[in-house]
C-alpha positions as CSV (number, residue, x, y, z in Angstrom):
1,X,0.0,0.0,0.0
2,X,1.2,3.3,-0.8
3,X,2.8,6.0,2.2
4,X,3.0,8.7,-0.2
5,X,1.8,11.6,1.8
6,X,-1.4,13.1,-0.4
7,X,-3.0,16.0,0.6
8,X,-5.9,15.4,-1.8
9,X,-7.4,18.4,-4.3
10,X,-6.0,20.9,-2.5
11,X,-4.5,22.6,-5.8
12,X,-6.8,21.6,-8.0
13,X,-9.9,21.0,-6.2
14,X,-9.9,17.5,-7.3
15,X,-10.5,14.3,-4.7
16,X,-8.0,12.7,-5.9
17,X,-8.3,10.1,-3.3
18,X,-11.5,9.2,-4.4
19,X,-10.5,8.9,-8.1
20,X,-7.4,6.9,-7.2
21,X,-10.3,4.5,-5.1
22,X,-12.4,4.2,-7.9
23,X,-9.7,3.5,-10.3
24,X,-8.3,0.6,-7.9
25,X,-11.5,-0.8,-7.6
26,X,-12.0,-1.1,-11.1
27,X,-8.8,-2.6,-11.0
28,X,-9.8,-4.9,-8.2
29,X,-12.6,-6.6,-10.6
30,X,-10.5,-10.1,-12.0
31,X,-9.4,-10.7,-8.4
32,X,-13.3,-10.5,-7.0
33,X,-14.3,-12.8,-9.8
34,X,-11.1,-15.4,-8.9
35,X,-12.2,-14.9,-5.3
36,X,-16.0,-15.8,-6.6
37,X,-14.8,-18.8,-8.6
38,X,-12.4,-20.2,-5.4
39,X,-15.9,-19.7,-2.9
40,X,-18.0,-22.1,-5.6
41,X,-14.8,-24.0,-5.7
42,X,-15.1,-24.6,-2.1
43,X,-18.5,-25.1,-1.8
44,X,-18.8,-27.8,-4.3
45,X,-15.6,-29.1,-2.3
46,X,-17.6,-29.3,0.8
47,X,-20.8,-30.8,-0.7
48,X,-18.3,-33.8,-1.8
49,X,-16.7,-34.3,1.0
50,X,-20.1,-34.5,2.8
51,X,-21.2,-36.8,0.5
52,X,-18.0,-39.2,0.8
53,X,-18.2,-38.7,4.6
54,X,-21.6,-40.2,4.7
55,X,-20.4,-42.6,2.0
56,X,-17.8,-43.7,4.6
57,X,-20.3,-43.9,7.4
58,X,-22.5,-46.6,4.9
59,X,-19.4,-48.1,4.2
60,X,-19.3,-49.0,8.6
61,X,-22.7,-49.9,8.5
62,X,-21.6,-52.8,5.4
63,X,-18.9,-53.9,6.8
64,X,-21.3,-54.7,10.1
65,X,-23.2,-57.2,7.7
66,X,-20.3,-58.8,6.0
67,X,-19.4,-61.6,7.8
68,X,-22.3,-65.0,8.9
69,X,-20.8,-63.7,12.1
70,X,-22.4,-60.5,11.8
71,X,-25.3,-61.7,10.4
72,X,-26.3,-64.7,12.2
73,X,-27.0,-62.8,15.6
74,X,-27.1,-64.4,18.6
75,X,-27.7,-64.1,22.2
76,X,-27.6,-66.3,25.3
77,X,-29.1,-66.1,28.5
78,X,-28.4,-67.6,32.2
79,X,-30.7,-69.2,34.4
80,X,-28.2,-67.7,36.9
81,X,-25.6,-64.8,36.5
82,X,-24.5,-65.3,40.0
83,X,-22.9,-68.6,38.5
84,X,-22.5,-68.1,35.4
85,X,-23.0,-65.5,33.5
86,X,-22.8,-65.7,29.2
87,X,-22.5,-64.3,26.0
88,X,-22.8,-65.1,22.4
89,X,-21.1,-63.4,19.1
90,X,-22.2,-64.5,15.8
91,X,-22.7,-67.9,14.6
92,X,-22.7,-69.1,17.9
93,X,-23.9,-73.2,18.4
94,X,-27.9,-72.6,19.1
95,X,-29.4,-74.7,22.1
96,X,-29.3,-74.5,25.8
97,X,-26.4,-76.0,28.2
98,X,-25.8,-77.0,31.6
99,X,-23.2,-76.0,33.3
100,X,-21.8,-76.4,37.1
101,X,-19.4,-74.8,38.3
102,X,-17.0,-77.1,40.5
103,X,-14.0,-74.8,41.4
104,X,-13.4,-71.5,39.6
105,X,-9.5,-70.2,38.7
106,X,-7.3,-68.7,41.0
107,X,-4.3,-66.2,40.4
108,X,-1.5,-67.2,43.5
109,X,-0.7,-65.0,45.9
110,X,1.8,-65.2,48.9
111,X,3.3,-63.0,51.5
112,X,6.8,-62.0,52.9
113,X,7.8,-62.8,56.7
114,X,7.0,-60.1,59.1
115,X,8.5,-57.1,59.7
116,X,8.3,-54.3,61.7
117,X,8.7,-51.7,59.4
118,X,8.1,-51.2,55.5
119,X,10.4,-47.9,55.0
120,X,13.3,-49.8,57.2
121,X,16.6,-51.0,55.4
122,X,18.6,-53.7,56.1
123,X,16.0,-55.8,57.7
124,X,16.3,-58.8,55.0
125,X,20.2,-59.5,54.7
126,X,22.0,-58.9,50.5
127,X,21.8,-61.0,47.8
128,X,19.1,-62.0,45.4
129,X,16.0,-63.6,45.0
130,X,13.9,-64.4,42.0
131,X,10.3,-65.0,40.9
132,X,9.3,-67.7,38.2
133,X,5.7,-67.9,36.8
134,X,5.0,-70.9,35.6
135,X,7.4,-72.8,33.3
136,X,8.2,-68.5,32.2
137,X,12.0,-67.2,32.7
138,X,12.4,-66.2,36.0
139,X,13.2,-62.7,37.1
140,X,16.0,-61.9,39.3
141,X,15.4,-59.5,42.2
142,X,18.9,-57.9,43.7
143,X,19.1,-57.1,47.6
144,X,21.2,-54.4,49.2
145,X,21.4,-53.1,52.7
146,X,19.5,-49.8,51.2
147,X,16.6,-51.9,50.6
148,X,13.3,-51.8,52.2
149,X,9.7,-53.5,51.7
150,X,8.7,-50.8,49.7
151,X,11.8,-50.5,47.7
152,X,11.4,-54.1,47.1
153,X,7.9,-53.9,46.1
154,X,8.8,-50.9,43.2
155,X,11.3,-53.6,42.2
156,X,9.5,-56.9,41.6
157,X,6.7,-54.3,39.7
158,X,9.3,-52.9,37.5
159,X,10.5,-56.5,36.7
160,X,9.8,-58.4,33.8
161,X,8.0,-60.8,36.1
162,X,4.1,-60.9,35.6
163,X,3.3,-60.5,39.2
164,X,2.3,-57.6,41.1
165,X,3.8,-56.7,44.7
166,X,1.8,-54.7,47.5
167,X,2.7,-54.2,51.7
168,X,0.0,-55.5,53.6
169,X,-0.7,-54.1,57.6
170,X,-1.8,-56.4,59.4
171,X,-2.1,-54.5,62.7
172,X,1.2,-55.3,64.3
173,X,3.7,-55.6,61.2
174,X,4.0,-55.3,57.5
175,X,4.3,-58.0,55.1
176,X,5.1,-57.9,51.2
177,X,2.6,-59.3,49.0
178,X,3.4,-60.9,45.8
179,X,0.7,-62.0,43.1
180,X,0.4,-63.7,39.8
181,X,-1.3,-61.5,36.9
182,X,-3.1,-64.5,35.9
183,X,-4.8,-67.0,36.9
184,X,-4.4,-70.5,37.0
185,X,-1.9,-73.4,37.7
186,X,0.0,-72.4,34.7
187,X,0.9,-69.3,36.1
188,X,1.8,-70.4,40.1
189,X,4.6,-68.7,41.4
190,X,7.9,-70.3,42.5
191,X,10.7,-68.2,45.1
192,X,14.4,-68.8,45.2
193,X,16.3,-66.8,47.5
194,X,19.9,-67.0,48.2
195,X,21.5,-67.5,51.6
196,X,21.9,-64.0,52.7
197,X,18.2,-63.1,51.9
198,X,15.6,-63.6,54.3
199,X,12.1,-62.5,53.1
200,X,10.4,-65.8,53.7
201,X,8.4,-65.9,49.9
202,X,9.7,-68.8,49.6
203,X,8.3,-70.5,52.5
204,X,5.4,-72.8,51.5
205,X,3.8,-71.4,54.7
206,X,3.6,-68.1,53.5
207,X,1.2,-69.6,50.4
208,X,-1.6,-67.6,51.4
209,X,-3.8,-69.0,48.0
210,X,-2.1,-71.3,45.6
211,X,-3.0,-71.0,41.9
212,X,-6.1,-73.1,40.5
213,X,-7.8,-73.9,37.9
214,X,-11.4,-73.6,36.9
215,X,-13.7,-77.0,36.9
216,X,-16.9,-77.1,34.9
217,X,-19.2,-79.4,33.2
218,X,-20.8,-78.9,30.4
219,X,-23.8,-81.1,30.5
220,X,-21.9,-83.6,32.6
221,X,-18.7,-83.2,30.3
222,X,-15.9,-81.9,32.7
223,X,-13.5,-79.4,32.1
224,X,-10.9,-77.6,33.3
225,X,-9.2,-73.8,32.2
226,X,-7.0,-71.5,33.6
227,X,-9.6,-68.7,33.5
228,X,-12.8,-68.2,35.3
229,X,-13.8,-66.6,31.3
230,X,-13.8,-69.6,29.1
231,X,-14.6,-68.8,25.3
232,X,-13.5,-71.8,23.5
233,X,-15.9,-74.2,25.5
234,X,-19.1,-73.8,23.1
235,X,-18.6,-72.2,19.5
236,X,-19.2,-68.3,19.8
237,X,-19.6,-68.3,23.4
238,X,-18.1,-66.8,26.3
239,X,-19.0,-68.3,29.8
240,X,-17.7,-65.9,32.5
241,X,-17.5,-68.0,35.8
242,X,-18.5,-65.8,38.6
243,X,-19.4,-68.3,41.6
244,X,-18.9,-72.5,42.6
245,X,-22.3,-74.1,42.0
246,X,-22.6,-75.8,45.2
247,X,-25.8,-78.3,45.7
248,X,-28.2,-76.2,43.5
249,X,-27.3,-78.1,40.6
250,X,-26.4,-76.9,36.7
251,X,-27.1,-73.4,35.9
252,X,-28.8,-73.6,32.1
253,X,-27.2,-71.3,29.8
254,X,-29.5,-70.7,26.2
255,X,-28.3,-69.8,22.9
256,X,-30.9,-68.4,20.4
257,X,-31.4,-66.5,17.3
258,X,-31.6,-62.5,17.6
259,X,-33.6,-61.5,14.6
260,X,-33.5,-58.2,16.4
261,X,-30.3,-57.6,16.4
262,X,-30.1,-58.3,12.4
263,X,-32.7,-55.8,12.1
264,X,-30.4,-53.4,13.9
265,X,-28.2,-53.5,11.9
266,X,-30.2,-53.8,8.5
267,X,-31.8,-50.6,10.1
268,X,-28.5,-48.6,10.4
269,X,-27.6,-49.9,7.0
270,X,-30.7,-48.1,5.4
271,X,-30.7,-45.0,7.2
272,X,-26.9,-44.4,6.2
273,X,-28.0,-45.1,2.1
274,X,-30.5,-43.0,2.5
275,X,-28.6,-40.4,4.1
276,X,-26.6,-41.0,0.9
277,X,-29.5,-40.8,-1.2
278,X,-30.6,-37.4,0.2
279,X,-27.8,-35.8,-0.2
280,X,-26.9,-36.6,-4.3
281,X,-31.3,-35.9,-4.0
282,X,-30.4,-32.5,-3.2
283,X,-28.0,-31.6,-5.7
284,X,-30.4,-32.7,-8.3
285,X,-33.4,-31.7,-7.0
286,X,-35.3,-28.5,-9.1
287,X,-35.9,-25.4,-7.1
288,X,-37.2,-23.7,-9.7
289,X,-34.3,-20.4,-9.4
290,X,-31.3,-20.8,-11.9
291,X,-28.5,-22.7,-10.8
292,X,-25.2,-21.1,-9.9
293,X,-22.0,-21.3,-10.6
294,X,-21.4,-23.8,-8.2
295,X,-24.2,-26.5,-9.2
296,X,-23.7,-30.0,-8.9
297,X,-26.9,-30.6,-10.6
298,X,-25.0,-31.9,-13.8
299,X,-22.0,-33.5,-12.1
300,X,-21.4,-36.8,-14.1
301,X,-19.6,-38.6,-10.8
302,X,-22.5,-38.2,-8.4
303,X,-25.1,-39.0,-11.3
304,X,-22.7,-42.6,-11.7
305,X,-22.5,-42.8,-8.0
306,X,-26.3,-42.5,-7.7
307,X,-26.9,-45.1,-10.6
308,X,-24.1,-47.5,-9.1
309,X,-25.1,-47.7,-5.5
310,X,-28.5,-48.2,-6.2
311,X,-27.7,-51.5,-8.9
312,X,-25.4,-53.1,-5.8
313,X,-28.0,-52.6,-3.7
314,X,-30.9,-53.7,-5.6
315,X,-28.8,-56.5,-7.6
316,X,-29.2,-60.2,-7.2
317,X,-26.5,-62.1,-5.5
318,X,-25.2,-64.7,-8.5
319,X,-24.5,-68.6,-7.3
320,X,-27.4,-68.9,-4.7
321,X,-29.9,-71.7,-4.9
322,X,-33.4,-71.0,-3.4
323,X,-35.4,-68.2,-2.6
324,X,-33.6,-65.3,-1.0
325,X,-30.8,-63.7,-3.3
326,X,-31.6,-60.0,-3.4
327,X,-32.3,-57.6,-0.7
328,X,-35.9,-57.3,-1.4
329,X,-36.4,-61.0,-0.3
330,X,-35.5,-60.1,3.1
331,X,-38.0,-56.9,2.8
332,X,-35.7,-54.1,1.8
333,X,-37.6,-52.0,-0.5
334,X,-36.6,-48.8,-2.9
335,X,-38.5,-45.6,-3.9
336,X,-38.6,-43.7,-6.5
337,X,-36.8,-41.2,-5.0
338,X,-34.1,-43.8,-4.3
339,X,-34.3,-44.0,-0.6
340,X,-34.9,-47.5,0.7
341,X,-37.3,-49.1,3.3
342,X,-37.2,-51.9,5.7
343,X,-39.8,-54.5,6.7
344,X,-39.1,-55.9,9.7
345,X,-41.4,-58.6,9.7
346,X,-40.8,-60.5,5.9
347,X,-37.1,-59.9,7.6
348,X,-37.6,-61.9,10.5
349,X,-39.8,-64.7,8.5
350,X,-36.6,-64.9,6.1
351,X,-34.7,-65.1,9.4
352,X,-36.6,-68.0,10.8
353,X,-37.1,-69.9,7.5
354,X,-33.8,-69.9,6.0
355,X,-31.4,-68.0,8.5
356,X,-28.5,-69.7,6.7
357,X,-30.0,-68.3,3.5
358,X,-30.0,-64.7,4.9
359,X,-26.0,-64.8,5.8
360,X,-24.9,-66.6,2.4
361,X,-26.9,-63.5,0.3
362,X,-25.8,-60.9,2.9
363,X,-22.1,-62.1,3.7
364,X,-21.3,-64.8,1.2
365,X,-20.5,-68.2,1.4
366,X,-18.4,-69.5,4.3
367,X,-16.1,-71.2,1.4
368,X,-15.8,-67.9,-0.6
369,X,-17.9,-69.8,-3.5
370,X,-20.1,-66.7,-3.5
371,X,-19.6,-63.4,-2.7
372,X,-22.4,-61.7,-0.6
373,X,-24.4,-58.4,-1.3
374,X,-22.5,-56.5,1.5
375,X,-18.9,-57.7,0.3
376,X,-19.6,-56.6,-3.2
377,X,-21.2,-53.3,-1.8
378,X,-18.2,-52.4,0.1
379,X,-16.0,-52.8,-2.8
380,X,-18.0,-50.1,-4.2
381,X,-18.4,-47.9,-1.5
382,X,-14.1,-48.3,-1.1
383,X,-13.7,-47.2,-5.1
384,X,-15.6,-44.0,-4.2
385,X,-14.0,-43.3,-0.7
386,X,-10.8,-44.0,-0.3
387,X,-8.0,-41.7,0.3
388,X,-5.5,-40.8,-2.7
389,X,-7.3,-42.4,-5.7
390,X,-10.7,-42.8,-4.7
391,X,-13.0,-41.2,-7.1
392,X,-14.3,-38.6,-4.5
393,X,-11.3,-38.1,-3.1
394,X,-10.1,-37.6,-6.5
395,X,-12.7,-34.5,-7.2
396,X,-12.0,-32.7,-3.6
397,X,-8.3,-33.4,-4.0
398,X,-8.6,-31.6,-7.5
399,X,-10.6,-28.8,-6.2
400,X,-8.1,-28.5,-3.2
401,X,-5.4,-28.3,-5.8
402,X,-7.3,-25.6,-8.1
403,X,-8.0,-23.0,-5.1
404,X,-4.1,-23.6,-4.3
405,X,-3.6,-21.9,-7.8
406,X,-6.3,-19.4,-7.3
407,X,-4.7,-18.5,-4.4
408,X,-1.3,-18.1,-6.0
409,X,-3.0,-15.9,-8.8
410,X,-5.2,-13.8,-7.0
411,X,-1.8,-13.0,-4.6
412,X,0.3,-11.8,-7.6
413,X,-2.9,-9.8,-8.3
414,X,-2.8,-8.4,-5.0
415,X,0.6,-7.4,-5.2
416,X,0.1,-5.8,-8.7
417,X,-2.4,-4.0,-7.4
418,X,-0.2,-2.3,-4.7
419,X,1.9,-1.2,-7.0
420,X,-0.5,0.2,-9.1
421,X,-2.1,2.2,-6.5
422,X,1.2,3.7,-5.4
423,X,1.5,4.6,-8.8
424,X,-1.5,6.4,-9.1
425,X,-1.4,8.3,-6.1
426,X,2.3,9.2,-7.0
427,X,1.1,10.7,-10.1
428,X,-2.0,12.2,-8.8
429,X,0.6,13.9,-6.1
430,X,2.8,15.0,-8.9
431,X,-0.4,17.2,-10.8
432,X,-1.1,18.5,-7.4
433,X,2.5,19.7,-7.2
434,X,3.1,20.9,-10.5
435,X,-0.4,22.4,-10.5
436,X,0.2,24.2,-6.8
437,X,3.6,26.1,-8.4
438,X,1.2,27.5,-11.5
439,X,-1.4,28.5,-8.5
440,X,1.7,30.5,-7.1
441,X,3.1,31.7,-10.3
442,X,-0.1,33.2,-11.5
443,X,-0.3,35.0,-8.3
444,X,2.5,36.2,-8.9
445,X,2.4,37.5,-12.2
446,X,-1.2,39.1,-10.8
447,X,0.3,41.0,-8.2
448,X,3.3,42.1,-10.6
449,X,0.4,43.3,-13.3
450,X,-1.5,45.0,-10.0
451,X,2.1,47.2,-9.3
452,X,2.2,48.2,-12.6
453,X,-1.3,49.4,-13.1
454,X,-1.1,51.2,-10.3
């Protein structure tokens, strides 16, 4: 900007700074008309990256429907959580269990000697001792006369050993506690100490719970595990052991079917389309006002992308035998505006007729002989939305890269223009000088001519 001192019209009763204003704003026009082509820019930008955002969010809601896991919901229930408590993913074995509980799993856990003090030193000789869990390496504990329980403590839990340590009061002294991370005879805890240590872990005395294992039966089928949560017992379900069954017998654990829970997701699935759907809708859709500059109304990739999404969705599944092999057999329906509908009802007949049916059209063959609706889909929805070289991606990418020039351009302008204006206010300053020394030389050459007349 110019700092060329203007004292504006004052010789030639001009406003110079006005006509300098006008002429930079006429100036000014091709950068306003850059700036206006960068705003359309950005806001078809936006509208695309809204629509491949909510592209992305259908593309979450597929890939919840693309595995018979995910399709052949399940749930389980517990004729008693205080026993046993359970729950059931996907594809889990249908049919109801019984299970007792004989023992459950036990981390061990044992205690130092007593001492008098747990910030004391010196109180348990030098040397080492270590800790082995299980058939694991064991870790090596050193002993100094500096040491006390809770030094020792911050040592075994900074150890590679996968126990944890503690100090226990028991009114009259302090004890260090040692404790497997997990549970189970696998993981019970051997002590070695060397002569000139004397903590006392290594006294089987000072096994204050020694490390079990869980016993079950499954209808009369005992078994054992080194975890009171036991997910490999029945297919798809996980049995969390909470208490020993006593006298009252097996606790029946059922596995069923959760239509509902397909419907969820089905649900999800339709609302994110037609989230989809409404927004290419919009950019379509006849307002009856001109379109501007920045209409999408015409755009050739959302017209394919409509077209596209609506074929995969509405398509038949090829290399199924029997009656359900397109969406509308399990009572997804679409509009003519494109938006799609759910009912819940022919869904959960298709369900309970043919539920195998409704995961080999939705998720594909367990073999990979067929490849489901929602596999196919998601290849779609990937081709559209991913980063770098998917074909949305492509378009915002290329509109980011197009305001970068605009940017570029309208700055040269901008300086251009700064120059300009100095140069006009320079000149402007110049007739104001030039035309302030003929003010003063004609007034002058008046009061020369007034002398001589008089």
């Amino acid at each position: 900007m110019s700092t060329i001192a203007n004292f504006s019209g004052l010789a030639s009763g001009l406003d110079t700074d006005q006509i300098v204003t006008q002429l930079v704003k006429l100036e000014r026009q091709p950068i306003a008309r850059l700036e206006d082509r960068k705003s359309d820019m950005r806001s078809m930008s936006q509208r695309f990256e809204n629509v491949r955002n909510l592209m992305r969010t259908l593309g979450d809601k597929v890939r919840d429907l693309d595995s018979s896991s995910d399709v052949l919901s399940s749930k389980a229930s517990s004729s008693d959580e205080k026993i046993v408590k359970a729950s059931a993913a996907g594809g889990a074995s249908i049919g109801s269990f019984g299970i007792e509980v004989l023992s459950l799993a036990r981390p061990e856990r044992t205690y130092s000697d007593v001492f008098a003090s747990k910030t004391d030193t010196g109180l348990f000789g030098s040397g080492q001792f270590s800790i082995q869990v299980g058939s694991g390496s064991a870790a090596t504990i050193d002993v100094d006369a500096n040491d006390s329980l809770e030094t020792l403590a911050a040592k075994i839990n900074s150890s590679d050993a996968k126990v944890t340590a503690g100090i226990i009061f028991d009114g009259t002294g302090y004890r260090l506690q040692v404790s497997s991370e997990e549970s189970g005879l696998a993981n019970a805890l051997t002590f070695s100490e060397d002569a000139g240590v004397s903590l006392g872990l290594s006294k089987a005395s000072n096994e204050a719970v020694a490390a079990s294992d869980a016993v079950f039966k499954i209808d009369g089928i005992t078994m054992t595990r080194g975890s009171n949560s036991v997910a490999d017992a029945i297919p798809g379900v996980t049995l969390t052991l909470n208490a020993t069954s006593g006298t009252q017998g097996p606790t029946t654990v059922s596995i069923e079917r959760d239509p509902e829970a397909l419907g969820d997701k089905l649900d999800a699935f339709v609302k994110a389309y037609n989230a989809v759907a409404d927004a290419v809708n919009k950019e379509f859709a006849f307002t009856g006002t001109a379109k501007t500059g920045n209409s999408l109304a015409g755009d050739s990739t959302l017209r394919t992308l409509q077209s596209r999404i609506r074929d995969d969705v509405m398509g038949s599944v090829s290399g199924l035998s029997g009656n359900l092999q397109r969406l509308t057999d399990l009572g997804v329906e679409i509009a003519k505006d494109g938006k799609l509908s759910l009912d819940e009802e022919k869904l959960k007949s298709a369900v309970a007729k043919d539920p195998n049916g409704v995961a080999d059209l939705l998720a594909g063959k367990p073999d990979g002989s067929v490849e489901g609706l929602m596999k196919r889909f998601a290849k779609t929805i990937d081709t559209y939305t991913r980063t770098g070289d998917g074909v949305l991606s492509t378009r915002i990418d290329g509109y980011s890269s197009r305001m970068r020039d605009l940017d570029s351009r309208i700055d040269d302008m901008e300086r251009r223009l700064d120059k300009y204006e100095e140069r006009m206010r320079a000149r402007f300053a110049a007739m104001e000088n030039v035309i302030s020394g003929l003010v003063g030389q004609g007034s002058q050459l008046s009061a020369v001519a007034s002398s001589l007349g008089g």
